[in-house]
C-alpha positions, 0 to 999 in steps of 0.5 A: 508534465513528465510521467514516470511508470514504475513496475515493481517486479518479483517472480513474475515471469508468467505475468510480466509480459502482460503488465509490460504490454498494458504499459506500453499500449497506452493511449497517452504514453508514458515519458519514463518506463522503469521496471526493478526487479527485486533478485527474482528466482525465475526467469522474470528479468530474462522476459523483461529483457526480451520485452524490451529488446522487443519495444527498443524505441520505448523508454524503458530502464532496467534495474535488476538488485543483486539481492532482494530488497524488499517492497520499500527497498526496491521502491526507494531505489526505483524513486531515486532513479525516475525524474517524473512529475507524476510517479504511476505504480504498477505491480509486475502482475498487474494490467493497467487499462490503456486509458490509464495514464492519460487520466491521471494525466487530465488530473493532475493538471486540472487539479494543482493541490492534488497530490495523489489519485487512487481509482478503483480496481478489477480483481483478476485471477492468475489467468487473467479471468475477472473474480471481482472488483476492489472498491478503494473509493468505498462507494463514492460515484463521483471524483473525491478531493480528501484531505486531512480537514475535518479529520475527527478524533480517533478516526482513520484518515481514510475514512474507510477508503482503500489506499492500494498502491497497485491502483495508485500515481502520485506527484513526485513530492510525496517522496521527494519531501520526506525522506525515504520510506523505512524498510521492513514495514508492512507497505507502502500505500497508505503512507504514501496516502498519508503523505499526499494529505500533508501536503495536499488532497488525496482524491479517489476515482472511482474508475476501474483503471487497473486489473489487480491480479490476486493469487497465493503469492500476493503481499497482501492477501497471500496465503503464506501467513498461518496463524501464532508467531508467524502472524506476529510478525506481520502485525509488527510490520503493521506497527512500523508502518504506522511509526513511518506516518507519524513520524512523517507528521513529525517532519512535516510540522517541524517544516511548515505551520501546524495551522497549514495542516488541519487536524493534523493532532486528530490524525496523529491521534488516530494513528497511535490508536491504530498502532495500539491495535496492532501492538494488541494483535502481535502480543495475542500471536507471539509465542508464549502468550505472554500475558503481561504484554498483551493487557498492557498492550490492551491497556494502551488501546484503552487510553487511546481509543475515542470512545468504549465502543471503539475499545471494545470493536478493537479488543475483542477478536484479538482478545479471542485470539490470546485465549485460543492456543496456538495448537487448537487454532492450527487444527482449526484451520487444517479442518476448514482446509479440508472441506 
């Protein structure tokens, strides 16, 4: 069973050395090592040169995009190049404990039906000091086997477990039996997740394997969003990301039984509910509150949410948002800034 770390890199020259050195002083060590960098601006691809150059007996590729691809873009191209079993994503700012690899190793050939595995995370800062934990196997102390079965109407496949790719390896099939993960979406962890329930289980370690770095460059929690049209288009990102799983949903079932898949109508029911939610949070952003837009797309939450209870926890923080102008929500923000 061959192993392939993809780094996935963008401006990290101040953390990459980091990432690369937790990579290399695994305890099991990986058979394929590729680091893409997506156009950088600093001088990340000069230090992943010299690490390399460093480590010449490792085996590392290098792919270096001529112009900026994206997440999805860069981790098509890094999936097209890997010949692993076993893909283990890692973020040019983030550190995988030495045990890591070897773990997932143990996993995935004591557990064949296993498609994905996620483990819990230390948060760090850009100084590498720890801030926190992040709990992607929402409290559970034992490995957790989920798959699609007894998925109930409405509910998140999840079922309020994280997906965080950063924290995440999967067997190679959960991209070579699809085709490639659209550009422009939000991200690629919980399709990947989806994916992995289509065809098998997803499981969740709950095992610190990992150091996410969270700083104010991150995709996901960084601070560049402000609220009004800018947060729309973040929602609309949202929505194509959900698109990908159902039409993931789609190709599978034309492939297989839709009895081999279980509730597999639940978890598209679920996923137009959750596309329904953020249709109704980019309408309340978009510029010009539009109105007719946002209750329609209110009215398509309505019809699609499992219960009113569920309808009304979905509508009305947006609908807190519609109300509220743009301008007043700006002077808002630059007031709490500034305590």
């Amino acid at each position: 069973m061959k192993i392939s770390i993809l780094t996935l890199a963008y401006n990290h020259e101040r953390f990459i050395r980091e990432s690369l050195l937790s990579v290399v002083t695994q305890t099991r060590p990986a058979d394929e090592i590729i680091v893409i960098d997506d156009a950088s601006t600093d001088a990340t691809a000069a230090v992943v040169e010299c690490f390399m150059a460093e480590n010449s007996g490792r085996p590392f590729r290098f792919i270096r995009n001529e112009k900026n691809l994206g997440l999805t873009g860069s981790l098509a191209k890094a999936i097209a190049a890997a010949n692993g079993d076993i893909i283990v994503m890692m973020a040019g700012d983030d550190v995988s404990k030495s045990e890591r690899i070897e773990r997932c190793h143990e996993h995935f050939q004591s557990s064949p039906g296993s498609m994905a595995l996620i483990c819990n995370a230390e948060i760090i800062d850009e100084e590498s000091c720890l801030r926190g934990s992040l709990d992607n196997c929402n409290g559970e102390s034992g490995l957790k086997k989920v798959s699609l079965s007894g998925l109930r109407v409405g509910e998140h496949f999840l079922r309020g477990r994280g997906a965080c790719g950063a924290a995440a390896a999967y067997r190679a099939q959960v991209f070579r039996n699809f085709r490639p993960i659209r550009h422009g979406i939000y991200a690629e962890d919980e399709p990947a997740a989806f994916r992995a329930m289509l065809l098998g289980t997803c499981d969740f370690l709950p095992e610190r394997l990992v150091r996410w770095r969270r700083h104010s460059r991150n995709l996901s929690h960084g601070g560049g969003l402000a609220v009004g049209p800018e947060m729309a288009g973040h929602f609309r990102k949202c929505e194509r990301m959900i698109d990908q799983m159902i039409s993931d949903a789609d190709e599978r079932s034309a492939l297989v039984s839709i009895d081999s898949v279980p509730c597999l109508e639940n978890a598209r029911q679920g996923l137009r509910f959750e596309k329904a939610k953020w249709s109704l949070w980019a309408s309340a952003h978009e510029e010009g509150l539009n109105a007719r837009k946002f209750f329609e797309a209110a009215l398509r939450c309505y019809k699609l949410a499992p219960s009113f209870k569920r309808f009304v926890e979905t509508v009305w923080r947006p609908c807190g948002k519609f109300m509220t102008p743009f301008t007043l929500q700006r002077l808002m923000k630059r007031m709490r800034s500034t305590k």
